[in-house]
C-alpha positions in Angstrom: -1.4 5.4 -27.0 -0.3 9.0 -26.7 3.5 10.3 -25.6 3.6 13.7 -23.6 6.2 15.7 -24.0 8.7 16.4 -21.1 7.7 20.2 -21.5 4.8 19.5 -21.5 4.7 17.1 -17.7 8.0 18.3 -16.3 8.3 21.0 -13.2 11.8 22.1 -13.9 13.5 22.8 -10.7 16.5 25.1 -9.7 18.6 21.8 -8.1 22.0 21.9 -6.0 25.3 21.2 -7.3 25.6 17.6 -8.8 21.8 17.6 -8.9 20.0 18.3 -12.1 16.6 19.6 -12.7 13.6 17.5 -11.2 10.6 15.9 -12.9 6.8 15.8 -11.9 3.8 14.9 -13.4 0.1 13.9 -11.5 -2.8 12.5 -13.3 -5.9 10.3 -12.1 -6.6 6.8 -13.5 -9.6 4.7 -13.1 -9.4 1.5 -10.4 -7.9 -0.7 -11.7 -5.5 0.6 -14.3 -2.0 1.0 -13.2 0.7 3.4 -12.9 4.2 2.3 -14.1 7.7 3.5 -13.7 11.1 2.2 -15.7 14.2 3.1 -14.5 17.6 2.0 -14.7 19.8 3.4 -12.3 18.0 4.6 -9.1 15.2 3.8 -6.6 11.7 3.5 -7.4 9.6 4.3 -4.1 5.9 4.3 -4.1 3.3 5.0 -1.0 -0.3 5.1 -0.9 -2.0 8.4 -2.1 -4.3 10.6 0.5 -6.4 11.6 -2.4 -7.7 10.6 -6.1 -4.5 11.9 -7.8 -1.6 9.7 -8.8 1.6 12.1 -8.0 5.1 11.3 -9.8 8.4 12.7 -8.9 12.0 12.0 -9.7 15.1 13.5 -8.9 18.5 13.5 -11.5 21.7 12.6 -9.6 24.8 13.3 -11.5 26.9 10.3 -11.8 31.0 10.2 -12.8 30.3 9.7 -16.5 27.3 11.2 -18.4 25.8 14.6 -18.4 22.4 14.3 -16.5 21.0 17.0 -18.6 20.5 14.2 -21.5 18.5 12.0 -19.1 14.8 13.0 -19.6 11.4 11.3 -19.8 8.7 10.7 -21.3 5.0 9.6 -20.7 3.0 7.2 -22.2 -0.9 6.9 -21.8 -2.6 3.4 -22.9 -5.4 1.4 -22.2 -4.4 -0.4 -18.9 -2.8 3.1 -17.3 0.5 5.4 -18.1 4.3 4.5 -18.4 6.9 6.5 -17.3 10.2 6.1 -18.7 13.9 7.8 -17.5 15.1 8.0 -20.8 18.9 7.8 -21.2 20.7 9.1 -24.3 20.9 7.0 -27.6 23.5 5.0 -28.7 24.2 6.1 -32.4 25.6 2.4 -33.0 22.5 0.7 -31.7 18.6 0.7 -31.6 17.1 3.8 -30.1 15.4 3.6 -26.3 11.7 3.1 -26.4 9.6 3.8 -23.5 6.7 1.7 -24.2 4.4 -0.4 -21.4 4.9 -3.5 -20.3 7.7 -5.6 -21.5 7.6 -3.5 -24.2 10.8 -0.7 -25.1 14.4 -0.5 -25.0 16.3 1.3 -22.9 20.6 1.4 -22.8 22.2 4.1 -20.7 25.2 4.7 -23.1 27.8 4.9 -20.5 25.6 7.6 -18.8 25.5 6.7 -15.3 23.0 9.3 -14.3 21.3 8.3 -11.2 17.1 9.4 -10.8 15.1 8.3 -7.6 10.9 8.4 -8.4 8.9 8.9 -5.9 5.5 7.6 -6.5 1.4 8.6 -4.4 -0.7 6.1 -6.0 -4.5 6.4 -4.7 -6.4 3.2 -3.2 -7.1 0.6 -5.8 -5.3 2.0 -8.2 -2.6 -1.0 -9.3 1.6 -0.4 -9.4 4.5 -1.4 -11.5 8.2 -0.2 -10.4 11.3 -1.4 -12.6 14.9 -0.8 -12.3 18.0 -2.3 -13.0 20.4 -0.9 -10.2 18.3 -0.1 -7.1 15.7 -0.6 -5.0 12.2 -1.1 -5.1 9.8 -0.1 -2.0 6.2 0.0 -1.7 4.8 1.4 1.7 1.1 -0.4 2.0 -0.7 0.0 -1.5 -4.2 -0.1 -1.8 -3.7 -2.2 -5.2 -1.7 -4.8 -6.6 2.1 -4.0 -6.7 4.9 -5.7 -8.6 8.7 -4.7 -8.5 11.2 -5.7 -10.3 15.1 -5.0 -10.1 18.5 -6.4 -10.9 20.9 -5.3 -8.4 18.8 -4.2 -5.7 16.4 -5.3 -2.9 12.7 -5.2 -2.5 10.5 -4.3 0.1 6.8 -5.0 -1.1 3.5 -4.0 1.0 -0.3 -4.3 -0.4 -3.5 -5.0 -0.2 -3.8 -7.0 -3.6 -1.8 -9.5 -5.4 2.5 -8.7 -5.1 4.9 -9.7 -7.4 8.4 -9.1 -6.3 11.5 -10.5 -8.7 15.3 -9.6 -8.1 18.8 -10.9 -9.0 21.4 -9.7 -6.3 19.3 -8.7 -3.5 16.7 -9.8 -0.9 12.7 -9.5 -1.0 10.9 -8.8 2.1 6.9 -9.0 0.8 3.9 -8.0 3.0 0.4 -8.6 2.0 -2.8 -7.0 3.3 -6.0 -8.8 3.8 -9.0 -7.2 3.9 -13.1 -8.2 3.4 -13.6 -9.6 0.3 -9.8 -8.2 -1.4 -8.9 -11.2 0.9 -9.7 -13.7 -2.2 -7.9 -12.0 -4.7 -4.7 -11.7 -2.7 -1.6 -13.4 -3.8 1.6 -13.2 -4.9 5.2 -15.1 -5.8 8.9 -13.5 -4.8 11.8 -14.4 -6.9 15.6 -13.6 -6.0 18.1 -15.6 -7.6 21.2 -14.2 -4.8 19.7 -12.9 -1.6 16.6 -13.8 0.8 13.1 -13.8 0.2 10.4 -13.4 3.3 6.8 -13.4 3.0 4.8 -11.8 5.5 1.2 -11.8 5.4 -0.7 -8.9 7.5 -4.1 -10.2 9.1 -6.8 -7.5 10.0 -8.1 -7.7 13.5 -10.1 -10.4 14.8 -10.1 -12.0 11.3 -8.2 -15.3 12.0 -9.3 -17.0 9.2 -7.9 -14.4 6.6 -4.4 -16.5 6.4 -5.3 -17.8 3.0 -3.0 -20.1 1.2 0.6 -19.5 1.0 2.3 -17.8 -1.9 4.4 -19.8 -4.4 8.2 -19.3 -3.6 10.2 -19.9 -6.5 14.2 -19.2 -6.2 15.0 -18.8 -9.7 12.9 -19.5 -13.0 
């Protein structure tokens, strides 16, 4: 597993007033390795990719308590794809954030209420993770599997693979894409505790049969 530096993957950015300096990094990963963000306070926003190259964005919005200067972020390569992290200040009376993959890390904003949007390209069959606490999740028609998560926030989910969409306080409205033989592999469950949840599955034309099962629909674990 290797950590880039924010020097090192950061395109620091003259920003407006109450905006602080933006973030960008762009990399390729093999299909079927995935590109995943964690947030905390913010939108995560992901579309599908023209090209090979996964692109990564984010933009700092200065909140009423914090300095956004001390939110960075870091980068994590490992064997099923790269992590990025928003990285909020320490606490100096608890456990250090973590960015690590998965369900991995810890991450506490210490009364830094920093706001930072990603905006995600992720190329065709490359696979997506978005995670936040206070925002929204939205994936426009990925050519992979997606799964969001958030807290307080609601989910829009579109893809050709399997989707995964969980969420406290907020609604899910998930949109699968069949198509050829992705058709078998495509699935998916939606979770929101307080708040809607409707499927939608997308049928290619002239392929009637392609309805599939239905998803599982779960309201709460």
């Amino acid at each position: 597993m290797r950590t880039f530096a924010i020097l090192a993957v950061a395109g620091l950015i003259a920003a407006p007033a109450l905006q602080a300096q933006d973030f960008e990094w762009s990399g390729r990963l093999d299909a079927g390795k995935t590109i995943e963000i964690k947030g905390i306070n913010g939108d995560v926003h992901a579309v599908r990719a023209s090209g090979n190259d996964i692109e990564v964005t984010a933009r700092k919005t200065e909140g009423r308590r914090g300095d956004a200067d001390e939110v960075t972020f870091e980068v994590i390569e490992h064997d099923g794809g790269v992590t990025i992290c928003a990285v909020y200040p320490d606490d100096p009376d608890e456990r250090p954030n973590r960015c690590e993959p998965g369900r991995g890390g810890r991450m506490n904003t210490n009364d830094n209420n920093t706001q930072v949007d990603f905006e995600v390209r992720v190329p065709a069959r490359v696979n997506f993770v978005g995670k936040t606490v206070n925002g929204d999740v939205r994936t426009d028609r990925l050519g992979g599997d997606a799964f969001a998560y958030t807290v307080n926030g609601g989910i829009e989910v579109a893809a050709e693979g399997v989707v995964e969409a969980s969420t406290v306080n907020g609604s899910i409205h998930r949109e699968r894409e069949h198509y050829g033989r992705d058709a078998c592999r495509s699935g998916g469950r939606g979770e929101s505790l307080h708040g809607e949840w409707r499927p939608r599955v997308g049928l290619p034309p002239h392929d009637p049969g392609a309805l599939g099962s239905a998803a599982a629909h779960r309201d709460h674990r």
